[in-house]
C-alpha positions in Angstrom: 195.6 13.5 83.3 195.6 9.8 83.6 191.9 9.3 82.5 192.9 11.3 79.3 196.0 9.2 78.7 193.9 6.3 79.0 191.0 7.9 76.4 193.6 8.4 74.0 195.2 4.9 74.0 192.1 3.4 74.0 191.3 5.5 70.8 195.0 4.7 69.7 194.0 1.1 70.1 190.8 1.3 68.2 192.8 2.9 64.8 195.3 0.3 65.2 192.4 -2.5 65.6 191.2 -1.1 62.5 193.7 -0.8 60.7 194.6 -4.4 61.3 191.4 -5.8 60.5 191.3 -3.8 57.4 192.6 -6.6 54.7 190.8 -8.8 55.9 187.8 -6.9 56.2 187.9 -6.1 52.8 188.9 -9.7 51.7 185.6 -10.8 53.2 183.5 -8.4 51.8 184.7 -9.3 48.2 184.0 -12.8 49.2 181.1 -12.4 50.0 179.8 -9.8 46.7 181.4 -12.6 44.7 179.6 -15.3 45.9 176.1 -13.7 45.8 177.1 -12.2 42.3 178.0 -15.9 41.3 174.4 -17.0 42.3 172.5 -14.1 41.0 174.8 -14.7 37.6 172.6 -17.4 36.8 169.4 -15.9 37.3 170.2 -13.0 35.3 170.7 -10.4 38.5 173.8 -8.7 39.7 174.7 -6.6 42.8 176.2 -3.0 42.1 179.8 -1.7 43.6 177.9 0.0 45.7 176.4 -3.2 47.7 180.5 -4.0 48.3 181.2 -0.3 49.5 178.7 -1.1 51.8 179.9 -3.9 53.4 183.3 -2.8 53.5 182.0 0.1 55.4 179.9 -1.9 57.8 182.9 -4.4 58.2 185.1 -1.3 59.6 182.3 0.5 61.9 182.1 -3.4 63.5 185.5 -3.0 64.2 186.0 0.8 65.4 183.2 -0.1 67.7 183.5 -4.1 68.7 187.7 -4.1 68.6 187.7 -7.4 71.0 184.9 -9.2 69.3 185.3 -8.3 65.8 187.7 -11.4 64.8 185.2 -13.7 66.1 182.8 -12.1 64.3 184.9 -12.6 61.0 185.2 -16.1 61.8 182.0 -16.6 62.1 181.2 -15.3 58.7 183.9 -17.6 57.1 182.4 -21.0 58.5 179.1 -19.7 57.5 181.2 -18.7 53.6 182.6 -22.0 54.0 179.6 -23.7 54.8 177.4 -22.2 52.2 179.7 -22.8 49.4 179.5 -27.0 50.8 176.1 -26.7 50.4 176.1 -25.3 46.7 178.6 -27.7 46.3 181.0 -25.5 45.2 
């Protein structure tokens, strides 16, 4: 009885990990299809809908299955956003 107690809060804290990663999760996703869009803009390209769907949807599988290291993960993609954008000069 205790093992499935433990199962179910550790599948309790995996929604809730989720669910609290979601905004920003999505807020980094849009960041990112922004900033390649803004690139491509110039060289007459641009990245479907579909390309953010995507990444939104990786960004949330990454943090079903890696609850404890998903932050750093998304920390590590905003120094490399910030540091990309110093380098276009942006």
């Amino acid at each position: 009885m205790d093992k499935h107690h433990n199962q179910s809060a550790s599948i309790q804290a995996r929604l809730i990990s989720l669910l609290a990663s979601l905004p920003f999760s999505v807020l980094t996703a849009v960041f990112i299809w922004m900033g390649i869009n803004k690139e491509l803009m110039y060289w007459g390209g641009f990245l479907s809908s579909s390309y953010l769907l995507t990444c939104i949807m990786l960004f949330a599988v990454l943090a079903l299955v890696l609850p404890k290291l998903f932050p750093s993960i998304l920390g590590r993609i905003w120094r490399g956003i910030v540091s990309v954008e110093r380098w276009w000069g942006w």
